[in-house]
C-alpha positions in Angstrom: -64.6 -58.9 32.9 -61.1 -60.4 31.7 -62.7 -61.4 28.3 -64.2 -57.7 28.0 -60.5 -56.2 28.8 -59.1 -58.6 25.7 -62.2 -57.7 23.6 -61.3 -54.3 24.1 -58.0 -54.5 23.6 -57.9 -56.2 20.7 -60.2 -53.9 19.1 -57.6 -51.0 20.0 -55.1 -52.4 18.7 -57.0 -53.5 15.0 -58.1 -49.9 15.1 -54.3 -49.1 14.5 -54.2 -50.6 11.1 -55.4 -47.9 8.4 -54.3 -49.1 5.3 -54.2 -52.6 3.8 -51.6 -53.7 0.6 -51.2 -57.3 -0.6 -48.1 -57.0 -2.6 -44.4 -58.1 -2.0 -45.0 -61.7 -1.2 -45.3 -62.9 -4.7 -48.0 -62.1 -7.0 -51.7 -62.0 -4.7 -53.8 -62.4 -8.1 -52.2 -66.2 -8.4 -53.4 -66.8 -4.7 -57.1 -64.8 -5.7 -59.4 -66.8 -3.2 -57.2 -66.3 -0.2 -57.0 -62.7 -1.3 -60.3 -62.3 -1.9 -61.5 -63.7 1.6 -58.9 -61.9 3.6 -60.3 -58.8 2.1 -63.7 -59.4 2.5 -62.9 -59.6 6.1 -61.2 -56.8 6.5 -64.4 -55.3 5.1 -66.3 -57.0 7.3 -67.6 -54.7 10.4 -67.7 -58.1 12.6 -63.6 -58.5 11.7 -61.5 -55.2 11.0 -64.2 -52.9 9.3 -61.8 -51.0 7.3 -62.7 -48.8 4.6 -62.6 -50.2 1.2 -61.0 -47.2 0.0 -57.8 -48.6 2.1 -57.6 -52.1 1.1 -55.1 -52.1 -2.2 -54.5 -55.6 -4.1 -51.4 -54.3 -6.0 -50.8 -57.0 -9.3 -47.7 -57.2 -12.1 -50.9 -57.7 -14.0 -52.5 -61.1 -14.4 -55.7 -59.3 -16.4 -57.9 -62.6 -16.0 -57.8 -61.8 -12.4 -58.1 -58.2 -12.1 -61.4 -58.5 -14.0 -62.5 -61.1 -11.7 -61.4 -58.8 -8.7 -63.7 -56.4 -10.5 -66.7 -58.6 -10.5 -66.0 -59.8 -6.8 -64.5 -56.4 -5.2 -64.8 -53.6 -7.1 -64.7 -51.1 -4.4 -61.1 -52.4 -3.5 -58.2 -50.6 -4.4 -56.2 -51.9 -7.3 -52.5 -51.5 -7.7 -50.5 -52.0 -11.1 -46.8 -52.6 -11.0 -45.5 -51.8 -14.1 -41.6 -52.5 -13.8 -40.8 -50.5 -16.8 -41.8 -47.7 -19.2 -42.7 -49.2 -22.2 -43.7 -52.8 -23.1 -40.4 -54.2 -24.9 -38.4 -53.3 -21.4 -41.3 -54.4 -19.4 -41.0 -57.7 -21.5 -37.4 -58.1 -20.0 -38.0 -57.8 -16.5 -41.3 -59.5 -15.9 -42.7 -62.9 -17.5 -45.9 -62.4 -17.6 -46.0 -59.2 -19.4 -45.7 -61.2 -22.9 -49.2 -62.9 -21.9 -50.8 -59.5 -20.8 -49.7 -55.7 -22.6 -49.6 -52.9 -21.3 -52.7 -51.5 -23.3 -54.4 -54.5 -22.3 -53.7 -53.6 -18.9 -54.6 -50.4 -18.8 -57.9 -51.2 -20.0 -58.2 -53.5 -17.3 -57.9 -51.2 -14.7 -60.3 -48.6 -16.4 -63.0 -51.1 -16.3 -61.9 -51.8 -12.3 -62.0 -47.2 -11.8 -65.7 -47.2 -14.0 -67.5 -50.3 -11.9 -67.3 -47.9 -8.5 -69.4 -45.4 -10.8 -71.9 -47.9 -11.3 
């Protein structure tokens, strides 16, 4: 009966959470397969069944990744983080943004939008 009550309980409590974002803990695209398995079982009905549609990976933009997240995840959320307006300024403030432009980018997460219409 005990091990019911905790069952329970826990599943009240997980019920709670609504709305899953990996961001502010440095960049969750360089840390992809922990990522990608935490989501999966927050997807999972056996774990925290959440809705896809509130699971957001949120990235500076690591477009390597974000395509794989599209092959792996596609009905996750995906988050860009921009910094800046234009590319020079973006340039300033984050490293990575010399490696990956923002056209690039925004490419990237057209093809992430289109593979839920598939």
């Amino acid at each position: 009966r005990k091990t019911t009550q905790k069952k329970n309980n826990k599943e009240q409590q997980l019920s709670l959470i609504r709305n899953i974002v990996f961001m502010g803990m440095g960049e969750p695209l360089n840390n992809y397969n922990n990522v990608l398995l935490a989501c999966q079982a927050m997807l999972n009905r056996k774990f925290w069944n959440l809705s896809a549609k509130h699971v957001t990976v949120s990235t500076v933009g690591v477009i390597p990744k974000m395509r794989k997240l599209t092959q792996d995840l596609p009905q996750v959320s995906l988050a860009l983080s921009l910094h800046a307006p234009n590319q020079p300024m973006r340039t300033e403030i984050v490293p990575t943004a010399k490696q990956y432009p923002i056209e690039e980018l925004v490419q990237a997460l057209d093809d992430h939008m289109m593979a839920l219409t598939k």
